[in-house]
PyMOL Python script that loads the backbone (N, CA, C, O; Angstrom):
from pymol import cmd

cmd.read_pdbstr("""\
ATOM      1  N   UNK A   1      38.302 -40.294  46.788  1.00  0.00           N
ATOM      2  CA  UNK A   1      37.432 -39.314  46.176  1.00  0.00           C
ATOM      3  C   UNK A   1      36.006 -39.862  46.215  1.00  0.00           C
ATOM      4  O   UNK A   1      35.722 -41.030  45.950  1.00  0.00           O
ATOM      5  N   UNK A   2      35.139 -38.916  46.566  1.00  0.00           N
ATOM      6  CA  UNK A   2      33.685 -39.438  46.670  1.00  0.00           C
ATOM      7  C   UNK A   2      33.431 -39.515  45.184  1.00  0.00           C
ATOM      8  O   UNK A   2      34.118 -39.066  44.266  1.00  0.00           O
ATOM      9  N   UNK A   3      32.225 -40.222  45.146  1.00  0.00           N
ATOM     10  CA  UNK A   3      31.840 -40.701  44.192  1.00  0.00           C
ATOM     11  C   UNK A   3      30.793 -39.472  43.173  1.00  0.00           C
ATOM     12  O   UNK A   3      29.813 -39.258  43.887  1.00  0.00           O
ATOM     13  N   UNK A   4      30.665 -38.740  42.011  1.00  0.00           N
ATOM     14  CA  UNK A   4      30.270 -37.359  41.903  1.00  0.00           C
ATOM     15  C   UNK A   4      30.787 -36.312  42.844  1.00  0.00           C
ATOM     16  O   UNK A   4      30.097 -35.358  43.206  1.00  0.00           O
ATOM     17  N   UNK A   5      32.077 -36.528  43.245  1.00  0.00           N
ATOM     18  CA  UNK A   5      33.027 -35.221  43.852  1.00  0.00           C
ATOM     19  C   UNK A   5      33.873 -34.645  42.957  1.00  0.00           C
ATOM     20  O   UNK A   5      34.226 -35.324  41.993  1.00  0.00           O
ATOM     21  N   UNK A   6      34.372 -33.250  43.107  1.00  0.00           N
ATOM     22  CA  UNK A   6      35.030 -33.107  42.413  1.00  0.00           C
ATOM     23  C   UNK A   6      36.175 -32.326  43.179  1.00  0.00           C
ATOM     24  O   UNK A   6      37.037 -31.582  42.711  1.00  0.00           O
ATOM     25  N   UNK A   7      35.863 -32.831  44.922  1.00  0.00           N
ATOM     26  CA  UNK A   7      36.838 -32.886  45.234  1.00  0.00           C
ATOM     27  C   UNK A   7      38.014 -33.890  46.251  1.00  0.00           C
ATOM     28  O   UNK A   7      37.608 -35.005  46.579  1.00  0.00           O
ATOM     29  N   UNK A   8      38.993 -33.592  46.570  1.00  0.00           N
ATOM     30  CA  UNK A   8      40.022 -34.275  46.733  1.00  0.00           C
ATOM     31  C   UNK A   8      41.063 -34.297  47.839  1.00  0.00           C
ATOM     32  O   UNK A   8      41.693 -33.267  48.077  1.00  0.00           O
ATOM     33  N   UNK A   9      41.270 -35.362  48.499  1.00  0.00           N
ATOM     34  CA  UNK A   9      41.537 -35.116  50.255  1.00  0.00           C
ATOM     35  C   UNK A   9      42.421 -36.126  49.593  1.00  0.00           C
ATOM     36  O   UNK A   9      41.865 -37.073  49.036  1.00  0.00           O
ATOM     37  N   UNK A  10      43.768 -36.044  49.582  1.00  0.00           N
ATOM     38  CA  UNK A  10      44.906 -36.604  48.909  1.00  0.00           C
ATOM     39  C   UNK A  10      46.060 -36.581  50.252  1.00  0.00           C
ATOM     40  O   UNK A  10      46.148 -35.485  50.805  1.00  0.00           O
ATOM     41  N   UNK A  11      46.840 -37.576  50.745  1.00  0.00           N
ATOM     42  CA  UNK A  11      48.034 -37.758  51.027  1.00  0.00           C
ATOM     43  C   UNK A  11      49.322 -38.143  49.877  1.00  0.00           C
ATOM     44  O   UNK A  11      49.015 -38.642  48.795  1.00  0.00           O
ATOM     45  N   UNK A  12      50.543 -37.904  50.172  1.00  0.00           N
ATOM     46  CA  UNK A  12      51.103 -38.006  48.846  1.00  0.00           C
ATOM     47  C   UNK A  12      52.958 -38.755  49.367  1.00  0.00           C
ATOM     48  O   UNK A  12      53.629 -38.090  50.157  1.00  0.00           O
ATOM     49  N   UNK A  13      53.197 -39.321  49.132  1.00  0.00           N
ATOM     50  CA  UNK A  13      54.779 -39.715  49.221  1.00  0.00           C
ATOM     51  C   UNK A  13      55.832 -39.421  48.666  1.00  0.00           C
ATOM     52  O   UNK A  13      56.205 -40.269  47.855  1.00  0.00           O
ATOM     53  N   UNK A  14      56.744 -38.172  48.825  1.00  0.00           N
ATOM     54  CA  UNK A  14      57.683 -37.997  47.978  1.00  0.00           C
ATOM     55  C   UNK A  14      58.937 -38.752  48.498  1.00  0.00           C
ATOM     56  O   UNK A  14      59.033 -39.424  49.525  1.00  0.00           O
ATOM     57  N   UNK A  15      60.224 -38.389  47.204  1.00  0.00           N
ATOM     58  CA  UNK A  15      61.400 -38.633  47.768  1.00  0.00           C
ATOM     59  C   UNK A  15      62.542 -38.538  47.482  1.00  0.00           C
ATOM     60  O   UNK A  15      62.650 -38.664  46.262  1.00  0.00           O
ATOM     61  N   UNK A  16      63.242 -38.419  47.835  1.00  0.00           N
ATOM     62  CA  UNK A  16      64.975 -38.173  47.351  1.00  0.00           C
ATOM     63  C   UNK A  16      66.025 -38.917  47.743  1.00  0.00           C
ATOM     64  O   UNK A  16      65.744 -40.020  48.211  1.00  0.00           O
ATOM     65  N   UNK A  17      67.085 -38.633  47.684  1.00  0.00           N
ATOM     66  CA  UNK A  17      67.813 -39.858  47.909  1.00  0.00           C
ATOM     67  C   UNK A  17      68.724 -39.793  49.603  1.00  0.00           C
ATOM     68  O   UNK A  17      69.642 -40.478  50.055  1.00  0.00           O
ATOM     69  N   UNK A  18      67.985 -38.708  50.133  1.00  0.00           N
ATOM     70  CA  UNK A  18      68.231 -38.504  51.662  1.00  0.00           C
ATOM     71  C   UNK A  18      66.889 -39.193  52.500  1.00  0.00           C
ATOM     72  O   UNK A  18      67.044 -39.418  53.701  1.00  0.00           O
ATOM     73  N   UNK A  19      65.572 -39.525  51.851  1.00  0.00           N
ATOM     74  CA  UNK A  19      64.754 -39.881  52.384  1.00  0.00           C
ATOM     75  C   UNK A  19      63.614 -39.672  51.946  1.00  0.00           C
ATOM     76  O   UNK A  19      63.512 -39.229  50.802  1.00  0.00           O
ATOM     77  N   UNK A  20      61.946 -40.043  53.064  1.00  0.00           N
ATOM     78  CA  UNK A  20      60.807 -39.585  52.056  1.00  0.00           C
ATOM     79  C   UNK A  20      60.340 -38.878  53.501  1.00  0.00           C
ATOM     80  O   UNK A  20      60.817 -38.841  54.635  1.00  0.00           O
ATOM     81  N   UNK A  21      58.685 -38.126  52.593  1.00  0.00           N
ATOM     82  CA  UNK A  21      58.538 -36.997  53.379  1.00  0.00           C
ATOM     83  C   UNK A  21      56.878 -37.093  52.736  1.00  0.00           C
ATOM     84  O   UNK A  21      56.666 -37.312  51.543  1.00  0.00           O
ATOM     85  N   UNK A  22      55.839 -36.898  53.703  1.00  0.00           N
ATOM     86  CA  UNK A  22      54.870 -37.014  52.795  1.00  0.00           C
ATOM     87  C   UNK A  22      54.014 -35.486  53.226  1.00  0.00           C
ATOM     88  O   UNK A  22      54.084 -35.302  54.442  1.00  0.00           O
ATOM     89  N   UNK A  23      53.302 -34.471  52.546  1.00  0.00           N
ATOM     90  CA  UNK A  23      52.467 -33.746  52.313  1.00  0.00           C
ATOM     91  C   UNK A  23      51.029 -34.047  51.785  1.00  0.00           C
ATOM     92  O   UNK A  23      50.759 -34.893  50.932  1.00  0.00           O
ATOM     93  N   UNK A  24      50.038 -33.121  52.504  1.00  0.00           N
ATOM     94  CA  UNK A  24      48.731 -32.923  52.204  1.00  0.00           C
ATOM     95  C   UNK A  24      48.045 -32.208  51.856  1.00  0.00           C
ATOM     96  O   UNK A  24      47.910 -31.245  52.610  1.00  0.00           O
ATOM     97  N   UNK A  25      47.184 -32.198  50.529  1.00  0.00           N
ATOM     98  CA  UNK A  25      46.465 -30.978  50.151  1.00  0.00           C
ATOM     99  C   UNK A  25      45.184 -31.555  49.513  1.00  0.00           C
ATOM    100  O   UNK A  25      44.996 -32.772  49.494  1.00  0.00           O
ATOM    101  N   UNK A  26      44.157 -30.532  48.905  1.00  0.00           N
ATOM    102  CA  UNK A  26      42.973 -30.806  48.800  1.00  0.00           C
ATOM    103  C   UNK A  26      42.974 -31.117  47.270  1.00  0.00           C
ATOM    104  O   UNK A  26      42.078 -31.889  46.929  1.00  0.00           O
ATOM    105  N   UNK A  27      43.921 -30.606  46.140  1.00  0.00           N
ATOM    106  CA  UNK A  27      43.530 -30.460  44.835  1.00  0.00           C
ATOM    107  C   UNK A  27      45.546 -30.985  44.613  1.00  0.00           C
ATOM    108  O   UNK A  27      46.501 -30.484  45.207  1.00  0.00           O
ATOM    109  N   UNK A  28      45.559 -32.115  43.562  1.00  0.00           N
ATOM    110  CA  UNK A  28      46.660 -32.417  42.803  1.00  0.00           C
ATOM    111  C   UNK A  28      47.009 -30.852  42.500  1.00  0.00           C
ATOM    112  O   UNK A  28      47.917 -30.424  43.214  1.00  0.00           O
ATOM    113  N   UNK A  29      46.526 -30.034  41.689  1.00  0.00           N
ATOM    114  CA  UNK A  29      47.575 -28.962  41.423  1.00  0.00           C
ATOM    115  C   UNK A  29      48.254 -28.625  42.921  1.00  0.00           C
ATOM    116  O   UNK A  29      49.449 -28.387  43.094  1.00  0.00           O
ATOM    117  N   UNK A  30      47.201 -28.659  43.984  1.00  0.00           N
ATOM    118  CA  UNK A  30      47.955 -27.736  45.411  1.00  0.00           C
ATOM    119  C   UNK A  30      48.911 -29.225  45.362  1.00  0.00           C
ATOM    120  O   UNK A  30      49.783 -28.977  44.529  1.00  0.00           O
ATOM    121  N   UNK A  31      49.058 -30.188  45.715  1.00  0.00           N
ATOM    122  CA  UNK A  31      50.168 -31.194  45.733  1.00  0.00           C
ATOM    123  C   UNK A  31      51.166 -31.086  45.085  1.00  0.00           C
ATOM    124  O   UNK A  31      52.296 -31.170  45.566  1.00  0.00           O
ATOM    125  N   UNK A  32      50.821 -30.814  43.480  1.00  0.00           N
ATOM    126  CA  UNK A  32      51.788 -30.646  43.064  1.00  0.00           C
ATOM    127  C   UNK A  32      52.611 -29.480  42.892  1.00  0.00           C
ATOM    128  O   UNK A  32      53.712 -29.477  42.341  1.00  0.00           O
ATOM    129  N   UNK A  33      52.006 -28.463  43.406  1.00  0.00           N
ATOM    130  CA  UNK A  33      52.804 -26.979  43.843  1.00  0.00           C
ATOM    131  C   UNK A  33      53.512 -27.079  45.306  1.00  0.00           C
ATOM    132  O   UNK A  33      54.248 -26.173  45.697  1.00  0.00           O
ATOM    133  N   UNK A  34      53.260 -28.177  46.051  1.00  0.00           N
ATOM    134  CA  UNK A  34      53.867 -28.076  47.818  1.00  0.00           C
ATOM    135  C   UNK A  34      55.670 -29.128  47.757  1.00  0.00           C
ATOM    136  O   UNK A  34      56.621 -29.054  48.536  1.00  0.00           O
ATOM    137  N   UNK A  35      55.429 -30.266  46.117  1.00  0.00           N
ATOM    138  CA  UNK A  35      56.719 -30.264  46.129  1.00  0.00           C
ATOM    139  C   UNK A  35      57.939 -29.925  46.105  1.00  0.00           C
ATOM    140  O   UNK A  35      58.235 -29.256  45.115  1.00  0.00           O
ATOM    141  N   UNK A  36      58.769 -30.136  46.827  1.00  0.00           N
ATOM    142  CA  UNK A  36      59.893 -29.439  46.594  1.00  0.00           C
ATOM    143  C   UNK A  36      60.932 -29.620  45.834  1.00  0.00           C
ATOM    144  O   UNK A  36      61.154 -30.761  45.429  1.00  0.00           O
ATOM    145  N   UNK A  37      61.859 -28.464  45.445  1.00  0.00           N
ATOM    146  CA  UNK A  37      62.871 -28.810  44.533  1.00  0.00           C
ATOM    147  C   UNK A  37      63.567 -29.751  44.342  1.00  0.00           C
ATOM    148  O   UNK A  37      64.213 -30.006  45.359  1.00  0.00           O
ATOM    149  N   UNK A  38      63.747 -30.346  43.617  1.00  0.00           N
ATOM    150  CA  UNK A  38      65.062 -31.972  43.705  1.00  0.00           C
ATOM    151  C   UNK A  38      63.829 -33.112  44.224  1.00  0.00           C
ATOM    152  O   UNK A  38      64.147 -34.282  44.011  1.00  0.00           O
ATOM    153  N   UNK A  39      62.941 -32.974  44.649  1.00  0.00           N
ATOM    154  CA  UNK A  39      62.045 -34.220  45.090  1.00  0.00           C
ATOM    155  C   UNK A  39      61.013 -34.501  44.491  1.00  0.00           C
ATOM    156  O   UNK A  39      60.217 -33.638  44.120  1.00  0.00           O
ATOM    157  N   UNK A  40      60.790 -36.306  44.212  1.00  0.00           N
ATOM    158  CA  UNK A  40      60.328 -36.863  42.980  1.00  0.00           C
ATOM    159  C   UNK A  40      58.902 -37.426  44.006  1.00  0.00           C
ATOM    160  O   UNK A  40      59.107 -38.107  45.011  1.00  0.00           O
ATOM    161  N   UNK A  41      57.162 -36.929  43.470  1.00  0.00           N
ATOM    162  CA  UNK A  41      56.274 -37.257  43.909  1.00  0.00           C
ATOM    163  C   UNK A  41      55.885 -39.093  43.652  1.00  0.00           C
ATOM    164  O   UNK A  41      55.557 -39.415  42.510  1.00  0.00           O
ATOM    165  N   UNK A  42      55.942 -40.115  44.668  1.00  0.00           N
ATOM    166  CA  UNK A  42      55.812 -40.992  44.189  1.00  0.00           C
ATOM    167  C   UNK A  42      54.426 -42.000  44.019  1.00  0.00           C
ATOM    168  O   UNK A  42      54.025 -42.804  43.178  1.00  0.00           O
ATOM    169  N   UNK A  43      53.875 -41.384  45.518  1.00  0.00           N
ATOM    170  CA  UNK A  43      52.311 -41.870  45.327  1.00  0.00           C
ATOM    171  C   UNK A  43      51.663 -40.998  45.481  1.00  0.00           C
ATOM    172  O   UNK A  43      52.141 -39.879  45.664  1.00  0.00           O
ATOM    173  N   UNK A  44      50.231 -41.261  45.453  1.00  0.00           N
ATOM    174  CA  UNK A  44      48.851 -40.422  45.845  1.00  0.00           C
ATOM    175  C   UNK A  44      47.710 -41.562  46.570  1.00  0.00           C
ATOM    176  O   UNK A  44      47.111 -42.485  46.019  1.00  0.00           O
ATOM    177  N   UNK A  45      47.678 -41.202  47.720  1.00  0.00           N
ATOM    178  CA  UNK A  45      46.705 -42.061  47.935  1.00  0.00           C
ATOM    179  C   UNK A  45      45.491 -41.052  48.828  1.00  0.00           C
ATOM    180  O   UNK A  45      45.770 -40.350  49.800  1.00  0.00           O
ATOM    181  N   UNK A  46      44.374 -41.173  48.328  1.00  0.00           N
ATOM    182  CA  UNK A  46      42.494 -40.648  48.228  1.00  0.00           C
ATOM    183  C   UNK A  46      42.584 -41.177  49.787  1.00  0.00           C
ATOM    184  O   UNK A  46      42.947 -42.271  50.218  1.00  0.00           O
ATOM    185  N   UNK A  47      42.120 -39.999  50.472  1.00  0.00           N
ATOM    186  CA  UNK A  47      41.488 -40.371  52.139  1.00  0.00           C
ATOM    187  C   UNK A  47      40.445 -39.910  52.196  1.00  0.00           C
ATOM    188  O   UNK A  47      39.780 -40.013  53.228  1.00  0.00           O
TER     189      UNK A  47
END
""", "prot")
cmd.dss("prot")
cmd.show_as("cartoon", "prot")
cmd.util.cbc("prot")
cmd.orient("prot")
């Protein structure tokens, strides 16, 4: 995240117990709306 941004270029790591899978969005809420059912978000890492 830039520094006075208020916004957010996020990669993210989920996972379950078949495997992990990672998704990208601009805003934690959009991240946290692209998870899917049964799968646990484990990181966030700022690009």
């Amino acid at each position: 995240m830039r520094k006075g941004s208020t916004i957010l270029d996020a990669t993210a790591t989920m996972a379950r117990r078949d495997g992990t899978r990672e998704i990208e969005a601009d805003t934690m809420p959009a991240l946290e709306a692209n998870i899917p059912d049964g799968w646990q978000l484990l990181t966030v890492r700022s690009i």
